[in-house]
BADREN-767976 format. One line per 3 residues: number of its first residue (from 1); their letters; for each residue x, y, z of C-alpha. Coordinates in steps of 0.001 Angstrom, whole numbers. Layout:
N
NUM> a> X Y Z; ...
***
This chain:
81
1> xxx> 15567 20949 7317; 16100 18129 9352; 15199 14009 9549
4> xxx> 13823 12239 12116; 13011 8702 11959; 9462 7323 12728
7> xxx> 8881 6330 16466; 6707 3325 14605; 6570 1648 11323
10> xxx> 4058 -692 9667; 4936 -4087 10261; 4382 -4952 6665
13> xxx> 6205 -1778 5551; 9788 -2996 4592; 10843 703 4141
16> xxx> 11958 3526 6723; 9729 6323 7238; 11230 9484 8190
19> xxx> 9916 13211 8514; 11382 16039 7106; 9857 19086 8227
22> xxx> 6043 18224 8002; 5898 15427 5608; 6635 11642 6381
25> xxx> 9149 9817 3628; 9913 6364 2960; 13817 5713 2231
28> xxx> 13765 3457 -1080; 16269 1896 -2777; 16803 3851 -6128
31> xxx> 16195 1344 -8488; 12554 938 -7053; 12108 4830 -7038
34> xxx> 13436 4936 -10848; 11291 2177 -11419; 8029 3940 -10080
37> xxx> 8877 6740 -11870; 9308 5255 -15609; 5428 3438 -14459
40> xxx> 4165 7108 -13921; 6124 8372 -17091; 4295 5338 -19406
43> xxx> 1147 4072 -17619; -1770 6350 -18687; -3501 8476 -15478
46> xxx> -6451 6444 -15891; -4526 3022 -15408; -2577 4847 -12368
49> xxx> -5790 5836 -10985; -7507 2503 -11257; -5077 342 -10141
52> xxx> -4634 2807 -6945; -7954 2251 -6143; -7622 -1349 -6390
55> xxx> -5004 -1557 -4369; -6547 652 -1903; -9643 -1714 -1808
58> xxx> -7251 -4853 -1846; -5836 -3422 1081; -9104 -2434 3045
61> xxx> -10185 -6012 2324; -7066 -7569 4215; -4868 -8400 1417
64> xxx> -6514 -11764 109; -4277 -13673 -2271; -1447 -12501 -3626
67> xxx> 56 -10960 -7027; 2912 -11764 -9268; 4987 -8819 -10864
70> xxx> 4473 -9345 -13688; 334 -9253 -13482; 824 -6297 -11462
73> xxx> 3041 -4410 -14455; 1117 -5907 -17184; -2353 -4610 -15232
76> xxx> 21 -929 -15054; 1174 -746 -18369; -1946 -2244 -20414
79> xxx> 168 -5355 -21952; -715 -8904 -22565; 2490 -9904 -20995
***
């Protein structure tokens, strides 16, 4: 199998894509993939699910206002942070 990097990116994308075979990837750094993966291993499907869509409206709507970490995580995890 072998990479080849994007001829474009996203302008607001601050990652790489590449493709590997048929699929696109982004290149992380690890402590943001380790981190996305201990949300999926503790947020409940429902809360993954909602806040995807969310996002995906926030996104179809331009991206009004902006969020802190720590509303977006406590809005993941279900906490009163």
């Amino acid at each position: 199998m072998s990479a080849q990097a994007a001829d474009h990116s996203e302008p607001a994308e601050p990652y790489e894509i590449i493709h590997l075979g048929g699929e696109a990837a982004a290149i992380v750094p690890l402590a943001e993939l380790r981190r996305l993966r201990a949300v999926e291993r503790y947020a409940s499907p429902e809360a993954l699910e909602a806040t995807l869509a969310a996002h995906d409206e926030w996104l179809a709507a331009g991206c009004p206002g902006a969020r802190s970490h720590e509303d977006v995580m406590a809005e993941l995890l279900g906490s009163d942070q």
